[in-house]
N, C-alpha and C positions, 0 to 999 in steps of 0.2 A: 398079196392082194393089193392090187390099185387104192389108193385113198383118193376120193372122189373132192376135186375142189372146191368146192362149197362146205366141205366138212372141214377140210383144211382153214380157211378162213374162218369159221364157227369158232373153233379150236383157237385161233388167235385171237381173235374177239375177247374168247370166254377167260384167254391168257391175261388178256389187257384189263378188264374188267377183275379178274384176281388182284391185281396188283394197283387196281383202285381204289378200290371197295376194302381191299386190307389192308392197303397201306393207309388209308384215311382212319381205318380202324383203332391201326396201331398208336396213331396221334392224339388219341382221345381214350378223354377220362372214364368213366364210367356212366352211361345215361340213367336217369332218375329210375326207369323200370326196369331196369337189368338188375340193378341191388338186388328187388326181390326173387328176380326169377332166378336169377345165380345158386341163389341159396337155397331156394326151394327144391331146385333141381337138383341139385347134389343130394340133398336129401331123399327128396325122391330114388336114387338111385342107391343111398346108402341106407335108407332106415327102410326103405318099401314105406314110407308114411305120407300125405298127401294133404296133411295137413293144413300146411300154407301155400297161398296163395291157389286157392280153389275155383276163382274167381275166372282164372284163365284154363283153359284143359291142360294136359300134360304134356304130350308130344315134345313140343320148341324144349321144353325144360328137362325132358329123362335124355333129348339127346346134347344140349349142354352142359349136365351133369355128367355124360358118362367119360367124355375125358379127364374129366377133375378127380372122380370116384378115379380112375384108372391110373392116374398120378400120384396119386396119395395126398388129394387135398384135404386137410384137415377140418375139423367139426368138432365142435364138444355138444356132445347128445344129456351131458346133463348139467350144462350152463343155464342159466333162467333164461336165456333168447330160445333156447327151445322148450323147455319144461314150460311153461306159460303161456306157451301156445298151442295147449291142448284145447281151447274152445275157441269156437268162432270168431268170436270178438275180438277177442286179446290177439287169436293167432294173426288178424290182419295186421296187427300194430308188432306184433312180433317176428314175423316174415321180414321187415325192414331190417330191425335190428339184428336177427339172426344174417341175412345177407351180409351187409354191413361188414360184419363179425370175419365173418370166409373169404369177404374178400380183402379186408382191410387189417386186421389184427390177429388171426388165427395163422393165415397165408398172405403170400408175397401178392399185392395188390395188382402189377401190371402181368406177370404172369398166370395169374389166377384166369384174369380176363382176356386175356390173346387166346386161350384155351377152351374156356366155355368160347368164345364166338367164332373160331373154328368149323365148327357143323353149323352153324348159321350162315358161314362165308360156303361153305361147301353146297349147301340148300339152296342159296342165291344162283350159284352157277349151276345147279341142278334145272333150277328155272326157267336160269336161259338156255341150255341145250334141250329143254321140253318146247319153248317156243320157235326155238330153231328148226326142231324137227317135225312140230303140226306147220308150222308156219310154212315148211317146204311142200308139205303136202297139199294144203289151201291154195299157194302160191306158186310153185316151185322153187326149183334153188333160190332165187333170185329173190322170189317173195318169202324164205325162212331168213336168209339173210337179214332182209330189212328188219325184221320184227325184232331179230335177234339185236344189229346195233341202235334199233331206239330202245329197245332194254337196256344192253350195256351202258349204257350213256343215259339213262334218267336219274336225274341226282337221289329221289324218292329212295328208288331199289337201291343206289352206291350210298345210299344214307344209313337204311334201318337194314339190309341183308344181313351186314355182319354183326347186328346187332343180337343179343339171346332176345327177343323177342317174338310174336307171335304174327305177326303180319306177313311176313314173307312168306310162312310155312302154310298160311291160309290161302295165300295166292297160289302158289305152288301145288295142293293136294286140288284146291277147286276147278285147275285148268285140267288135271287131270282126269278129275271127276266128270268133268265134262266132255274130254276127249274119248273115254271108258263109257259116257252114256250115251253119245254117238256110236261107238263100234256095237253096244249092244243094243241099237235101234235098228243097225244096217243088220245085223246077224245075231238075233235071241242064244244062241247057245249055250253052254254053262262054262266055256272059259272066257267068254265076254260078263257072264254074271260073277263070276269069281275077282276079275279083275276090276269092276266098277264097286262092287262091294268093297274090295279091298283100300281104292283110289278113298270113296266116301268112308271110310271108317277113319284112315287117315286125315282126312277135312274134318271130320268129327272130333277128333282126336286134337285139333289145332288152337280153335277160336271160336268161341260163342258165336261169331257171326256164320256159322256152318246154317243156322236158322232162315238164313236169306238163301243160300244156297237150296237147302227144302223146297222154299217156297218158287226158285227159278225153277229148279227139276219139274215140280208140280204145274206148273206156267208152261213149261216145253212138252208134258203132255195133253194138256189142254189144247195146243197149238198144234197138234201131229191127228186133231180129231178128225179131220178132213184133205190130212196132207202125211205122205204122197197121194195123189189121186190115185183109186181104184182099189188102193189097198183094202185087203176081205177085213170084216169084223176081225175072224179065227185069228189072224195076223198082228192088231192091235193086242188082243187077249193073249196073245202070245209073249208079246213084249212085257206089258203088264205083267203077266206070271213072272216074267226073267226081273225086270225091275225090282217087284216086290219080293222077291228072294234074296239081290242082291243088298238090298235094305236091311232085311234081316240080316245078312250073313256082317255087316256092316256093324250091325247096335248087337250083335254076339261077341263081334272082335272088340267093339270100344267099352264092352261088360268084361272081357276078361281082361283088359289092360288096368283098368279103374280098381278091378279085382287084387289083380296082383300084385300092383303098386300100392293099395293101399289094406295090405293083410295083415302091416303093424301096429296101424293105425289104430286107437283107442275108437272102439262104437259109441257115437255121439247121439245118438237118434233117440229124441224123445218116447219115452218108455220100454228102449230098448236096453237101457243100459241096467245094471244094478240090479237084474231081474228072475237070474238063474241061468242054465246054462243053454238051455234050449232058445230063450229069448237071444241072448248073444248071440248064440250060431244064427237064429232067423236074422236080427241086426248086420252079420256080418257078411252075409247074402247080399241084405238091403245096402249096403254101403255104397256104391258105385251108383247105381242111381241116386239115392241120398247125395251125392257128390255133387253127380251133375245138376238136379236140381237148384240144389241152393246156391249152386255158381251161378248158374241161368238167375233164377229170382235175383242174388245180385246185382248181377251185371243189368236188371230190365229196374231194378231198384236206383240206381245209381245214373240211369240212363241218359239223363237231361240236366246236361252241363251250361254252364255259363260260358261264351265265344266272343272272339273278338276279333275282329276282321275291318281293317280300312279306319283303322282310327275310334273305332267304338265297340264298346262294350255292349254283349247283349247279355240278357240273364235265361235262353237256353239258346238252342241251335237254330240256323237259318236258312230257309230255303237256297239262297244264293250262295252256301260260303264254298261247296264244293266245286260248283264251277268255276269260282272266282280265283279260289286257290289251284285249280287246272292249270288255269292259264298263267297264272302267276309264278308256280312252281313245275313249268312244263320247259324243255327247251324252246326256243323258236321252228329249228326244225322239225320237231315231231308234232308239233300246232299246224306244220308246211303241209309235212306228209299227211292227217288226218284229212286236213282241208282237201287237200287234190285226189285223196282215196275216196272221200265222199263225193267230190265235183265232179270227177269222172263217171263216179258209179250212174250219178242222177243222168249226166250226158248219155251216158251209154243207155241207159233202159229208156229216154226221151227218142234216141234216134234212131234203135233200134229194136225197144221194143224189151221184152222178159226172154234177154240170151241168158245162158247161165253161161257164170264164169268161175263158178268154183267145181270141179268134175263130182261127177253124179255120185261117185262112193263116197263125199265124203258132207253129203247136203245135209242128214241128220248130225253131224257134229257141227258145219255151221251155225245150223239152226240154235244149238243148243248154245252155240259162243254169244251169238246176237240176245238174243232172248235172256241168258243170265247178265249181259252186260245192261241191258236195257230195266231188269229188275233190281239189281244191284244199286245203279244209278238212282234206282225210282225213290228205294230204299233212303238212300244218302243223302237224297235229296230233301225229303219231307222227317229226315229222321233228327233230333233232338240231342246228339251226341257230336257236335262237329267241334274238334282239336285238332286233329292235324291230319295230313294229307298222308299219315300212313297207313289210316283208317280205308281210302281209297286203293289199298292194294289189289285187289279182286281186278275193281276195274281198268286200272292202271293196265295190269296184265292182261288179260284181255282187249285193251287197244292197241298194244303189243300186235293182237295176232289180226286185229281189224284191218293194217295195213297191210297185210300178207298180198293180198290178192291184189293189187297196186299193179307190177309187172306186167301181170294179165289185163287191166285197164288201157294200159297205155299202148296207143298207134303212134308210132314216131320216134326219130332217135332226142330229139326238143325233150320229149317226156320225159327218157331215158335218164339223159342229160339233168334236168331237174331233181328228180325223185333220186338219183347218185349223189348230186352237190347239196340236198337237204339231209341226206342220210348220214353224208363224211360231214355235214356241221354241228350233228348232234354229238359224233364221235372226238370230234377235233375242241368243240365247248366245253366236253367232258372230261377231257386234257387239260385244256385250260383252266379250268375251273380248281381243281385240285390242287389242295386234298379238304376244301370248303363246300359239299356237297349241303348239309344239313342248311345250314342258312343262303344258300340259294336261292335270287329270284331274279325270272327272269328280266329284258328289256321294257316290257310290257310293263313292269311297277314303276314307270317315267321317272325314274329316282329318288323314290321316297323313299323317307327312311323305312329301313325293313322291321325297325319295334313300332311302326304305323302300318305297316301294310297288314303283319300277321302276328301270330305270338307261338306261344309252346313249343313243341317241337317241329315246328316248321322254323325256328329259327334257333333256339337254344334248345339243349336237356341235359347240361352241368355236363356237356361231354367236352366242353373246350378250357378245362382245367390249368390241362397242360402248357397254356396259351399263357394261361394267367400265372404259372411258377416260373415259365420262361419271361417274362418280363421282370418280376420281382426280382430273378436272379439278377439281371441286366441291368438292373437300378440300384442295388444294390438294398432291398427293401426288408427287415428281420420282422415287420406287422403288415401283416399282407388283409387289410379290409376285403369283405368277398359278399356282395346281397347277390346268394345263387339263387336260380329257379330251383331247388328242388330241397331235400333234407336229406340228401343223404352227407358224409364226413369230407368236406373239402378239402382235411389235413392230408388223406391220405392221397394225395395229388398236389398239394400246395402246400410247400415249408411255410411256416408261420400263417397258416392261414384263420381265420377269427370270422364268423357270423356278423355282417354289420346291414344296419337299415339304412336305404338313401333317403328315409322319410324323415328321418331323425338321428343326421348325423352331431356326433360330440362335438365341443370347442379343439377338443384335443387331436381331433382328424384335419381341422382350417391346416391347409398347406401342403398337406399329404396325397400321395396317389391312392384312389379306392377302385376298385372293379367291382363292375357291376352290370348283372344278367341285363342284355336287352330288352326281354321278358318284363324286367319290372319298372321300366323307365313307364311305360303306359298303361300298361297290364296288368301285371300283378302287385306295382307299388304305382304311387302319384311322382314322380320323380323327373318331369317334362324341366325340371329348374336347371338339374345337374348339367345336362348337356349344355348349358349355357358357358361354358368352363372349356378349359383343355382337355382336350380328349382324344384319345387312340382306341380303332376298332382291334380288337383282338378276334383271333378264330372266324377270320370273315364276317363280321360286324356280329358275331352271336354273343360277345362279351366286347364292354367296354373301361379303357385305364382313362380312369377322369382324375385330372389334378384340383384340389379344392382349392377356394379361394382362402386367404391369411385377411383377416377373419369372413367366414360364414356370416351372413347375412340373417337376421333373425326368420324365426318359422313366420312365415304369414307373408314379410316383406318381399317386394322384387329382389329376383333372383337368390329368392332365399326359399328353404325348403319349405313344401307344406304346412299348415297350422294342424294343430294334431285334430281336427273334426273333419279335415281331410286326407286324412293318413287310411291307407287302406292295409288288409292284414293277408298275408299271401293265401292263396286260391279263395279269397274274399269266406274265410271260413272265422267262424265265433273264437278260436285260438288261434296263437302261433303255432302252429302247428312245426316249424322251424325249427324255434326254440326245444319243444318239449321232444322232440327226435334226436336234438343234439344233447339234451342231458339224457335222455335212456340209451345213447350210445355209448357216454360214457358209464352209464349206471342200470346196468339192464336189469337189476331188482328190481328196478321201481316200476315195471313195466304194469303190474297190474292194478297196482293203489293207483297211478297213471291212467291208466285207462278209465277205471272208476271214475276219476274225474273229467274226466273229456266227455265221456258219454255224458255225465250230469250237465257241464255246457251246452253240451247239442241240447240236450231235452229242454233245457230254462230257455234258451235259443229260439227252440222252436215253439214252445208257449211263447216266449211273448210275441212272434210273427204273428 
């Protein structure tokens, strides 16, 4: 059988994109929310227990678990990082340290993690042969291609795909979701409802934000109440039945996963426990919803974070930052193509009126791409929750398939011409660019330093470690200073490496090389002094090796560090939260007298607010 050229090139694409996206993987440490899901997952797959980190759904986690379970990665099930995280509370704070543990002390740290992210790297290129292949169908060859290499080529996906995390895997099930709830608009049958059920249960299965998803589905029928024209009542009602079936068959499958996975799980449910045995069995029914719930309430708990965008700090989220961060962390090209996919679209319906240009089979799944991307947006946009631009993966992917139909736009070989040399610049930046994907920004940030333009994981997430032990070696360094963004064990990536604050550094540091998170140069610490000094960007400016001055300047004075009533405490929280991470790694006893006491700060905390 012929292999059709357009498949052929997808295939190379998807090849080059392997070898970006993994190789950039390989070069990096552990990011701050992989610890937990590492270990969660393995667990998940070796205790069936769901304990920790409930916060997120399971999916991303039982399939980067199950390499590791298949390997013989090791766990002690009755070390106090697990034993103490049989209730809610403690198990957040023990989810860390149990990770930590698997990947850093129990197993071999760089192999542990080439493995879990593995099926995250393989979900990534799943991704993009899903958009390659609607993207052919909306566009043609020509228009799946495109979609395909402004995917391959967005530093976002070559950033967080290989990472064990939950963003891609939501991108990924939602595009399906929607591709599955177009086929079963065009054609009610029940293997269009089996197949959209199954699409949605996996979205369900991903990330909290499956909620906005809902709410699009819901929005794309509202918007089908008068379109296509002519369609009978009998026909709507028909859909709806298929719909609402596939829903169901959806929240049966994401009952028996939550079921299964967590049938070791000790029943926590207030009045369920400790009750006799019939209470148990009804408890252990109740568990899986129990689950979900109280990840949901979480996650809507936790909702409204404090942001920082362009040099200032806000205390929650802002209408602008999603756009902001588009265009910041977008290539130029695929700002090109969006711009001339929309330019054309408006030209063409101004001069000739409502042609279609995407063929008539496949108008209900447009429908359905436009509409969630426009709810998605709406969402993001007014939503309370903005860190990082990989929160935006839904829609990221979905503008993916926006330019699909581009080809069909264009009269002219000029066109042609254009939309080709916009599309080989995203592929060719994305070359070049490598293997510094995460702290990417584009020309558009006129050169500002990039710990002013953005923060978090748009620019660091303790994943350029290895950056910082390849210098040390280089210098010959045995006290490697390190203010990371995050807590999890810097040792296990950096010989000699030691927790130090740039707000208050020792006499004993003047003279010395320190590294330090770009993250807390404005962000997470007051630390605008340091850069004043020698300095080398590490990992694509996401870590920086500043040489201290012989002697430091006192706190308060120029060019000296902060006075301590301007010293700030990382994620601006009432502890060190740093600090107390790094001694229950070393002493995971203390995890619950520990806890006891943090909670009692937030409480005194929050009296006195």
């Amino acid at each position: 059988m012929r292999i059709r050229p357009s498949v052929m090139a997808a295939a190379g694409m998807l090849l080059l994109m392997f070898f970006l996206a993994g190789g950039a993987a390989l070069r990096e440490s552990v990011a701050v929310d992989e610890v937990a899901h590492i270990g969660a997952g393995l667990s998940y797959v070796q205790k069936l227990d769901l304990r920790f980190n409930d916060e997120h759904p399971p999916l991303a986690k039982i399939l980067a678990g199950l390499p590791l379970a298949m390997r013989g990665v090791r766990a002690d099930y009755s070390s106090a990082q697990w034993t103490t995280g049989s209730n809610f509370f403690t198990a957040y704070a023990s989810q860390w340290i149990f990770g930590e543990w698997v990947l850093s002390r129990w197993n071999n740290p760089e192999s542990t993690l080439m493995w879990a992210r593995l099926p995250m790297l393989l979900l990534t290129l799943l991704l993009g042969w899903v958009l390659f292949a609607f993207g052919r169908r909306l566009g043609g060859a020509w228009g799946g291609l495109l979609s395909l290499a402004v995917y391959i080529s967005m530093p976002a996906f070559l950033t967080f795909g290989p990472l064990v995390l939950t963003d891609v895997t939501i991108a990924l099930f939602s595009v399906l979701t929607l591709w599955a709830l177009g086929e079963l608009w065009r054609n009610p049958d029940r293997r269009n409802t089996r197949w959209f059920g199954l699409a949605l249960a996996s979205a369900l299965l991903s990330k909290f934000s499956w909620g906005i998803l809902c709410i699009a589905i819901f929005v794309f029928m509202l918007s089908t109440r008068r379109w296509p024209p002519g369609m009978q009542p009998e026909g709507r009602k028909l859909r709806g039945r298929a719909l609402r079936n596939g829903g169901l068959l959806a929240a049966a499958m994401v009952y028996a996963v939550y079921f299964v996975f967590s049938c070791n799980q000790p029943v926590d449910i207030p009045g369920f426990a400790g009750h006799g045995g019939l209470a148990a069995f009804g408890g252990r029914l109740l568990m899986p919803p129990w689950l979900i719930l109280r990840g949901l309430a979480w996650v809507i708990l936790t909702g409204v974070r404090p942001t920082f965008l362009l040099g200032r700090a806000y205390p929650h989220g802002v209408w602008f930052y999603f756009p902001v961060l588009l265009v910041l962390k977008s290539l130029p090209g695929f700002l090109g193509l969006l711009a001339m996919t929309a330019g054309l679209a408006v030209w063409r319906r101004w001069k000739f009126g409502k042609v279609a240009v995407i063929p008539v089979e496949f108008a209900s799944h447009w429908r359905a791409i436009w509409v969630t991307l426009l709810v998605f947006t709406g969402v993001c946009v007014v939503g309370t929750m903005d860190i990082s631009i990989r929160h935006f993966s839904v829609p990221l992917a979905l503008l993916c398939l926006m330019v699909a139909p581009l080809p069909r736009l264009i009269q002219g070989s000029a066109g042609r011409v254009a939309a080709g040399a916009l599309a080989a610049s995203c592929v060719v930046t994305a070359v070049w660019v490598y293997p510094h994907y995460m702290p990417y920004v584009s020309p558009l940030g006129m050169k500002r330093p990039l710990y002013w333009l953005m923060s978090d994981s748009n620019v660091d997430w303790n994943h350029a470690l290895p950056e910082v032990n390849r210098f040390a070696a280089e210098h010959g360094l045995a006290d490697v200073p390190v203010d990371e963004y995050g807590f999890n064990d810097a040792r296990a990536f950096v010989k000699g490496a030691r927790l130090w604050d740039c707000q208050a550094p020792a006499d004993s540091d003047a003279g010395h090389w320190v590294f330090v998170s770009a993250n807390m140069i404005l962000d997470a610490h007051n630390c605008a002094w340091i850069m004043g000094y020698p300095h080398e960007a590490l990992g694509g400016g996401a870590m920086y090796a500043i040489r201290l001055p012989a002697p430091i300047p006192p706190a308060g004075s120029p060019g000296g560090p902060p006075p301590q009533s301007a010293r700030r405490l990382f994620l601006n929280l009432p502890v060190e939260l740093r600090v107390i991470f790094g001694e229950l790694i070393d002493h995971p006893e203390r995890i619950q007298k520990t806890m006891d006491e943090v909670i009692a700060a937030f409480r005194k905390a929050s009296q006195h607010q």
